[in-house]
PyMOL Python script that loads the backbone (N, CA, C, O; Angstrom):
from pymol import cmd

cmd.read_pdbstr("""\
ATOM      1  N   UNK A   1     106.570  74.375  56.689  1.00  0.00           N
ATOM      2  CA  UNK A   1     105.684  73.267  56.964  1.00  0.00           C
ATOM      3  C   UNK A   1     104.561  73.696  57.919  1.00  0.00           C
ATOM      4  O   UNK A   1     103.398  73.300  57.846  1.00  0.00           O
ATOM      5  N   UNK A   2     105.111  74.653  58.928  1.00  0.00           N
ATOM      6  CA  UNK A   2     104.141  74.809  59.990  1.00  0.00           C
ATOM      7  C   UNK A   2     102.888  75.821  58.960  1.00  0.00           C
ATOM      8  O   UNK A   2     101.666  75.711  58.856  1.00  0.00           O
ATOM      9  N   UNK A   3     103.640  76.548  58.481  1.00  0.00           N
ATOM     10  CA  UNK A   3     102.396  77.824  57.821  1.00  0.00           C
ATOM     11  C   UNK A   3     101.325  76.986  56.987  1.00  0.00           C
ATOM     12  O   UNK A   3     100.153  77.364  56.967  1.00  0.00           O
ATOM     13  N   UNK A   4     101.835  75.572  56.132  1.00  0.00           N
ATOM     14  CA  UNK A   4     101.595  75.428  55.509  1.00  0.00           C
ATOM     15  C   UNK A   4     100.023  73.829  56.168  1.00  0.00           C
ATOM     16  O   UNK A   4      99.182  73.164  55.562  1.00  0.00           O
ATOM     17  N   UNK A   5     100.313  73.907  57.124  1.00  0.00           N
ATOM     18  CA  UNK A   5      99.604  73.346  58.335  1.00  0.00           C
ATOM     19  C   UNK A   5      98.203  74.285  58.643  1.00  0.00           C
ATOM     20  O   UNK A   5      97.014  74.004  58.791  1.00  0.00           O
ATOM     21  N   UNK A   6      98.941  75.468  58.656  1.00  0.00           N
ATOM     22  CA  UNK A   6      98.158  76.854  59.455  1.00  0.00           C
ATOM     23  C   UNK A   6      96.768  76.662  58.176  1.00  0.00           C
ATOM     24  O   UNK A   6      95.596  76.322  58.336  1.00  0.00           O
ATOM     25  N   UNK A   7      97.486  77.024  57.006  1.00  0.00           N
ATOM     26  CA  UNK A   7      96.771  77.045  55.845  1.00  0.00           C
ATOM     27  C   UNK A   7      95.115  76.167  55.716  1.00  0.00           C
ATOM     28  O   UNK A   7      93.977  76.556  55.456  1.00  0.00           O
ATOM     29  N   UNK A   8      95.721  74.835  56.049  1.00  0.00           N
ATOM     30  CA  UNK A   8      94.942  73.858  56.420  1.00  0.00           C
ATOM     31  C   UNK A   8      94.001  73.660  57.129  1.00  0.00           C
ATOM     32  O   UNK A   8      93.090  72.848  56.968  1.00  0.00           O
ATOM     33  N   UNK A   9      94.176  74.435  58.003  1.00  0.00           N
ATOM     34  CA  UNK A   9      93.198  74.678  59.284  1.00  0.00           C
ATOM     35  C   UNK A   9      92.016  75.059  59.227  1.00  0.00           C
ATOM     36  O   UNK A   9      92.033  76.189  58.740  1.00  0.00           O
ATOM     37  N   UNK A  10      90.695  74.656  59.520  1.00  0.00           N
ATOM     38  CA  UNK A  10      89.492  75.239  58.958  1.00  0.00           C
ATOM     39  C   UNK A  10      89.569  76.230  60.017  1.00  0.00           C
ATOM     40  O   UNK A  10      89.877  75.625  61.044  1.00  0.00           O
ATOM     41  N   UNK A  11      89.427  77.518  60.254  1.00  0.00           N
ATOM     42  CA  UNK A  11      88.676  79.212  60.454  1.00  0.00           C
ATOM     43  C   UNK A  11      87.295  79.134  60.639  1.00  0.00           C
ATOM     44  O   UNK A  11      86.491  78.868  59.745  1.00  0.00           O
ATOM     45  N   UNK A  12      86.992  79.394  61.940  1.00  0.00           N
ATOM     46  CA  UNK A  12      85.777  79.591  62.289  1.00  0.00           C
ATOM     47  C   UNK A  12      85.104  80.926  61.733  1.00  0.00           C
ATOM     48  O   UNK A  12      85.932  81.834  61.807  1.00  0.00           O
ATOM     49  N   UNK A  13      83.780  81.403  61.154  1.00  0.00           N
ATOM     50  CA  UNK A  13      83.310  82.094  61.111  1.00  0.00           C
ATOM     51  C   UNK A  13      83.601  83.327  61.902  1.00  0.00           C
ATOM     52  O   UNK A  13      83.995  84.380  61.401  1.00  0.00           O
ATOM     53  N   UNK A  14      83.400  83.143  63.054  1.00  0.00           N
ATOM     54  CA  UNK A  14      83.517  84.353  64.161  1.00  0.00           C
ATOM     55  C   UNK A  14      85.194  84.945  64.387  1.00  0.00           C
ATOM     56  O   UNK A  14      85.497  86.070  64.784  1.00  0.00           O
ATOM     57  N   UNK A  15      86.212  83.742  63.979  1.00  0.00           N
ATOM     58  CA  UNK A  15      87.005  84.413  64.224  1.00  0.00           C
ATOM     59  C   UNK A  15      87.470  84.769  62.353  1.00  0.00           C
ATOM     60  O   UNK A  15      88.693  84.890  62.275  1.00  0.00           O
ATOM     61  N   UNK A  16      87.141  84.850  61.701  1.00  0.00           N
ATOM     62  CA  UNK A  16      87.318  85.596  59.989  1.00  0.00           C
ATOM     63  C   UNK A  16      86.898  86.767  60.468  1.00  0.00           C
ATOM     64  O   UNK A  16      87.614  87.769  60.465  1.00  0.00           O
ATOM     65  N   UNK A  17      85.482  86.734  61.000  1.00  0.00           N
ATOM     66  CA  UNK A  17      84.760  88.296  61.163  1.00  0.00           C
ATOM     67  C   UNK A  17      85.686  88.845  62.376  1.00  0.00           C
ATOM     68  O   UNK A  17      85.633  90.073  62.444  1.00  0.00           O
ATOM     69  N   UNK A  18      86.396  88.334  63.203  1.00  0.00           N
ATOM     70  CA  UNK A  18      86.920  89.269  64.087  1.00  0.00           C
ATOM     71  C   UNK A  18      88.305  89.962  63.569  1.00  0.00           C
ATOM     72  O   UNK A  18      88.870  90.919  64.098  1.00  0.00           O
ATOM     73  N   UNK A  19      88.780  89.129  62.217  1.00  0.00           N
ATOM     74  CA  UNK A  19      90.035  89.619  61.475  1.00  0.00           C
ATOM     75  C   UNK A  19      89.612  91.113  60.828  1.00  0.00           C
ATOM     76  O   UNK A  19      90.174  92.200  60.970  1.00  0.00           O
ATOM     77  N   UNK A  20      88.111  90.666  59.873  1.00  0.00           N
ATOM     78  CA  UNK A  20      87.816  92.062  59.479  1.00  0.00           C
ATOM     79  C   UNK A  20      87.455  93.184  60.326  1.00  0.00           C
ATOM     80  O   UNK A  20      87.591  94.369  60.020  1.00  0.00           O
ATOM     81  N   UNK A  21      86.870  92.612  61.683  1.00  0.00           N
ATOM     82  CA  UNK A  21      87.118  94.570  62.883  1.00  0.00           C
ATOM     83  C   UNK A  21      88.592  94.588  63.530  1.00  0.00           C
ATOM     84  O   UNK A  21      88.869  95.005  64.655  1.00  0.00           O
ATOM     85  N   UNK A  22      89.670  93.931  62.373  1.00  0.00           N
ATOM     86  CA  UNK A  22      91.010  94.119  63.167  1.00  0.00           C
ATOM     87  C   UNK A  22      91.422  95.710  62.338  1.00  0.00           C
ATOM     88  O   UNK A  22      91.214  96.010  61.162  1.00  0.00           O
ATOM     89  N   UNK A  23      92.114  96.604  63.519  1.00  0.00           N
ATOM     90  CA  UNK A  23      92.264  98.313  62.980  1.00  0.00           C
ATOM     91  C   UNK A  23      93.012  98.222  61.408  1.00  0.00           C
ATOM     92  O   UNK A  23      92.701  98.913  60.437  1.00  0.00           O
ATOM     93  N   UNK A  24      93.860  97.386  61.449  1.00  0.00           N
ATOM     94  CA  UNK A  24      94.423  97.291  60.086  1.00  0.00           C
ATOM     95  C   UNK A  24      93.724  97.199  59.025  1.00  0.00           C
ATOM     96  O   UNK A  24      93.859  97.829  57.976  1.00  0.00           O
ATOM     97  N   UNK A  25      93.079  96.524  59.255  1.00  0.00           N
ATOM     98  CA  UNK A  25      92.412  95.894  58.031  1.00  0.00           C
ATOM     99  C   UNK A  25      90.897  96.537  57.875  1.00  0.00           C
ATOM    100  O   UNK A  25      90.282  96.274  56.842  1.00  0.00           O
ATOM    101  N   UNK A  26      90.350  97.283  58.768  1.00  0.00           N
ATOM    102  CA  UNK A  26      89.508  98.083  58.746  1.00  0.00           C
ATOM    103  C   UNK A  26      89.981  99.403  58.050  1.00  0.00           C
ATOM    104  O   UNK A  26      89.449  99.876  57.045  1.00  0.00           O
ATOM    105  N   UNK A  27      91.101  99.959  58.750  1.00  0.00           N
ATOM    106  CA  UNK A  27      91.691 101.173  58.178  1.00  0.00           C
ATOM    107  C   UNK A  27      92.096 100.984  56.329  1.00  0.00           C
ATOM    108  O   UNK A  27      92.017 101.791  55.403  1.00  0.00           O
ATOM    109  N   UNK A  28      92.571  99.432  56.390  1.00  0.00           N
ATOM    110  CA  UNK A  28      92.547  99.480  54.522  1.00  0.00           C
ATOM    111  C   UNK A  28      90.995  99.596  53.853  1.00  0.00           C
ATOM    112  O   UNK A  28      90.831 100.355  52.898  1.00  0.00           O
ATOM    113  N   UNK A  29      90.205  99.048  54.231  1.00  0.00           N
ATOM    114  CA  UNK A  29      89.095  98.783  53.727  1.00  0.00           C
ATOM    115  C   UNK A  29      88.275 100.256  53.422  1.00  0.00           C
ATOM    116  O   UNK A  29      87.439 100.612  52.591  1.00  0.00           O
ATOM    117  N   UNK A  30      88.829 100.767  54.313  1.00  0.00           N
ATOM    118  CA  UNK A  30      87.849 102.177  54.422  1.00  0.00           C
ATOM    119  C   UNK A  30      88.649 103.197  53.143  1.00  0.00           C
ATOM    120  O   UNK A  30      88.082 104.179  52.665  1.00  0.00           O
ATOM    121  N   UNK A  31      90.108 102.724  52.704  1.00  0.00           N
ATOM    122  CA  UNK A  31      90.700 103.764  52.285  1.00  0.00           C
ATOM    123  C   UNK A  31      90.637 103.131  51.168  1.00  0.00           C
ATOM    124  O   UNK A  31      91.327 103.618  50.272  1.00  0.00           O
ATOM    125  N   UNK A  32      89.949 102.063  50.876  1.00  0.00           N
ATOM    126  CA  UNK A  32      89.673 101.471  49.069  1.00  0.00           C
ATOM    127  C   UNK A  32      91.039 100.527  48.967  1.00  0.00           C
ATOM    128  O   UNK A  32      91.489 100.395  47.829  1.00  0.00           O
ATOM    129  N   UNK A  33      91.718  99.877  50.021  1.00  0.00           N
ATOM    130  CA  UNK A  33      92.924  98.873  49.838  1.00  0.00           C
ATOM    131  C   UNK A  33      92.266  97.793  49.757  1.00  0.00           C
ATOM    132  O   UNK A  33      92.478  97.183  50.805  1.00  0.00           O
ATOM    133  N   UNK A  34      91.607  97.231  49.120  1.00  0.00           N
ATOM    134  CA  UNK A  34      91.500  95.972  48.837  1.00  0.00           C
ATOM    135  C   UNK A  34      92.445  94.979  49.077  1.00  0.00           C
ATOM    136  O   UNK A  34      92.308  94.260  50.066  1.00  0.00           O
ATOM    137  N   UNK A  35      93.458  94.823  48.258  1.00  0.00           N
ATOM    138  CA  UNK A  35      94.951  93.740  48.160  1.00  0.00           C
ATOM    139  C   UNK A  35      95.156  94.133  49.463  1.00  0.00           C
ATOM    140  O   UNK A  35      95.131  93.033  50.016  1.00  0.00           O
ATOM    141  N   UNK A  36      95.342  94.943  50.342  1.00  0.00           N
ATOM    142  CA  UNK A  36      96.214  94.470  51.669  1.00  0.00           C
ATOM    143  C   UNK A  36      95.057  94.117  52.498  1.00  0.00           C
ATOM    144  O   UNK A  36      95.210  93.168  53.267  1.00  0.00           O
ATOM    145  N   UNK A  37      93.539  94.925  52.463  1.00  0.00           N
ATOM    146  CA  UNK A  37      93.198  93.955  53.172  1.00  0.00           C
ATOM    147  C   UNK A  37      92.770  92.854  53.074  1.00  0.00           C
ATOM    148  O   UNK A  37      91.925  92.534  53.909  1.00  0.00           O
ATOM    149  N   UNK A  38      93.138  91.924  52.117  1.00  0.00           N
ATOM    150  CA  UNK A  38      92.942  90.310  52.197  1.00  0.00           C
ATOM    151  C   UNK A  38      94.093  90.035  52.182  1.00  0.00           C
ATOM    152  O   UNK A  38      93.932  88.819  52.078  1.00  0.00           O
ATOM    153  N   UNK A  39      95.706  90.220  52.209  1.00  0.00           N
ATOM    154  CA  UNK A  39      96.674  90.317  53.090  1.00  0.00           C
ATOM    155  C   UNK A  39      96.364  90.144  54.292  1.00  0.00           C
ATOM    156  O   UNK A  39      96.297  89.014  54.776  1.00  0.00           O
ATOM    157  N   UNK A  40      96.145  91.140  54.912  1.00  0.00           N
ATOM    158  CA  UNK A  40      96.279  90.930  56.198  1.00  0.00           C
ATOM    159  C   UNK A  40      94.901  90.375  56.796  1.00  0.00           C
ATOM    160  O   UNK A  40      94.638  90.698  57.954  1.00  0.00           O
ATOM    161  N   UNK A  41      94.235  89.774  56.275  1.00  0.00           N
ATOM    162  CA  UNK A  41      92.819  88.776  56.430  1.00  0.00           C
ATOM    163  C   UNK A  41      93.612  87.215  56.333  1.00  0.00           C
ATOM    164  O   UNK A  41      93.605  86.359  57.218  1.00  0.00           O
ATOM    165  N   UNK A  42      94.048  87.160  55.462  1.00  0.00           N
ATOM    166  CA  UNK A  42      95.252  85.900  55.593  1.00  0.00           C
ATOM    167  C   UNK A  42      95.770  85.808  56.439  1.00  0.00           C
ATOM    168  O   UNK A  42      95.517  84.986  57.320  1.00  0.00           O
ATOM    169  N   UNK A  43      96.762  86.704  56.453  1.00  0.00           N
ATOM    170  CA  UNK A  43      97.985  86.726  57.823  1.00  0.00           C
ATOM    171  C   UNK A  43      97.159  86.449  58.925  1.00  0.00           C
ATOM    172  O   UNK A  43      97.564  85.515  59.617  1.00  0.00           O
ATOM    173  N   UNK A  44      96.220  86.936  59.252  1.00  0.00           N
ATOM    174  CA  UNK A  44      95.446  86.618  60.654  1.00  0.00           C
ATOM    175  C   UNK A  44      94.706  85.443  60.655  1.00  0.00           C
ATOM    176  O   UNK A  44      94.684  84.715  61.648  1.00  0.00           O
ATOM    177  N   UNK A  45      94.027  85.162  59.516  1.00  0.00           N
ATOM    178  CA  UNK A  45      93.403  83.777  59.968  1.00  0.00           C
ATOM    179  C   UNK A  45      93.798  82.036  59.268  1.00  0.00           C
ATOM    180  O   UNK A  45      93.442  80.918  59.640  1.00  0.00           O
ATOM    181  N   UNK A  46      94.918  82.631  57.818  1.00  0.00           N
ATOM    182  CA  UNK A  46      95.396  81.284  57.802  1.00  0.00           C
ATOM    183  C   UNK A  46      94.468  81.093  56.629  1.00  0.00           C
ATOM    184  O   UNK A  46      94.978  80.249  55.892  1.00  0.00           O
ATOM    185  N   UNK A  47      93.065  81.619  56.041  1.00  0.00           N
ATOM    186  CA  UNK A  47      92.430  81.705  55.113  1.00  0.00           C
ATOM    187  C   UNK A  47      93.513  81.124  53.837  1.00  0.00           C
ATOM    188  O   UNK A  47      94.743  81.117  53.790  1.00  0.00           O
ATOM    189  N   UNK A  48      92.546  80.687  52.924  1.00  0.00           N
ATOM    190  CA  UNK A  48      93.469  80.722  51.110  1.00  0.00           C
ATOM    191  C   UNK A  48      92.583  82.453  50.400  1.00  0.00           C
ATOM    192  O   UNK A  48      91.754  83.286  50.766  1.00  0.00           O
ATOM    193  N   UNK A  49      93.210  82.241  49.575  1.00  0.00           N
ATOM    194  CA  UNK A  49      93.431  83.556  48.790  1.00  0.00           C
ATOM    195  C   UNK A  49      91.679  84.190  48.454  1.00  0.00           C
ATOM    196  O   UNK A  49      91.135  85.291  48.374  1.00  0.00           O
ATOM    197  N   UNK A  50      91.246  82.628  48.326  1.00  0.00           N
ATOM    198  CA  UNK A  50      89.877  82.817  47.477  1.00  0.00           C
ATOM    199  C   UNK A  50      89.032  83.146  48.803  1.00  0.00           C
ATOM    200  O   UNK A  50      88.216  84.065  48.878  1.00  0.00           O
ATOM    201  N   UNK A  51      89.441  82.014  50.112  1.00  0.00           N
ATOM    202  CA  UNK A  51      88.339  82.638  50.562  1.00  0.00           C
ATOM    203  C   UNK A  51      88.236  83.720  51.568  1.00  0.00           C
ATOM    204  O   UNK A  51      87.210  83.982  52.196  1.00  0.00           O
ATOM    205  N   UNK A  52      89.715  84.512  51.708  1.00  0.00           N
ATOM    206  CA  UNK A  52      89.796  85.762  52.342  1.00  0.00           C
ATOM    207  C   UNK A  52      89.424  86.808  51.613  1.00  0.00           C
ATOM    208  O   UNK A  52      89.111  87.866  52.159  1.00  0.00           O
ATOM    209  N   UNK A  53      89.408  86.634  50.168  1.00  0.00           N
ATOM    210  CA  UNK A  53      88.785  87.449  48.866  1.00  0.00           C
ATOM    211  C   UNK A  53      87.603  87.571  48.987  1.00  0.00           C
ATOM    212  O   UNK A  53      87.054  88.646  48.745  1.00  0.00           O
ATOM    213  N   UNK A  54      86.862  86.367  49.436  1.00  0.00           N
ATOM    214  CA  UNK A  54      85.392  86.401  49.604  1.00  0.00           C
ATOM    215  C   UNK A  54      84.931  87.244  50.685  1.00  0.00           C
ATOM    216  O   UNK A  54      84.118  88.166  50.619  1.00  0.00           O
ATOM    217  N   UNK A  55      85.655  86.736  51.840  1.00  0.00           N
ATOM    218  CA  UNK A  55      85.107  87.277  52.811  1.00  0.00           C
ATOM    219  C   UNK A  55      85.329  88.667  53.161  1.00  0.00           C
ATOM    220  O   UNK A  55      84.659  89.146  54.076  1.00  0.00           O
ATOM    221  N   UNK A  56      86.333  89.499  52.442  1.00  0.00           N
ATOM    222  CA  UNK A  56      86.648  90.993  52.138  1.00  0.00           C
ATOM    223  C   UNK A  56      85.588  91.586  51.075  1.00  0.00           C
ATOM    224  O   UNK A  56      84.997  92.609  51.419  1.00  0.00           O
ATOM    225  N   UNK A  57      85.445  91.311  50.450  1.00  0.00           N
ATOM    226  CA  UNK A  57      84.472  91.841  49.441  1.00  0.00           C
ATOM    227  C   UNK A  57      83.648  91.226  50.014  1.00  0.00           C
ATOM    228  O   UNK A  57      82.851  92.104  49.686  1.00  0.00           O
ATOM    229  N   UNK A  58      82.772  90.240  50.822  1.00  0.00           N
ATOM    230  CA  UNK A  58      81.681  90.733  51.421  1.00  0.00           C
ATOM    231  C   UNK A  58      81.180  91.763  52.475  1.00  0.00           C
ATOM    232  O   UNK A  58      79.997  91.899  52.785  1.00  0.00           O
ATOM    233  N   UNK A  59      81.883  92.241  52.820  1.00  0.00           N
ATOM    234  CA  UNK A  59      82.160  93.152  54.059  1.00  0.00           C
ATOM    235  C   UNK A  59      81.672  94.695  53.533  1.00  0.00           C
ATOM    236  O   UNK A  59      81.762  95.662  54.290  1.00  0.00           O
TER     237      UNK A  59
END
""", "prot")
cmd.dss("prot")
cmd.show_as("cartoon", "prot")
cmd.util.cbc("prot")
cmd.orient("prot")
């Protein structure tokens, strides 16, 4: 229930962009991991699928 709360939550701009200079998810991005890093773009900000997708492939 709680995650599903989290989900809900509108994500500020600044903190999406501070998920993508997180080392993880920088270190996937650089090595062509796509799928984990919008994984772990989720996990950090609570994003849905589409728009942590977006905001990874804009990057």
């Amino acid at each position: 229930m709680i995650e599903r709360q989290r989900r809900n939550t509108p994500v500020s701009p600044v903190d999406a962009h501070k998920a993508l200079a997180d080392p993880d998810v920088a270190t996937a991005l650089a090595a062509g991991r796509k799928i984990e890093a919008i994984k772990l773009v989720r996990q950090r900000t609570g994003l849905g699928l589409k728009e942590a997708k977006d905001l990874v492939e804009k990057s």
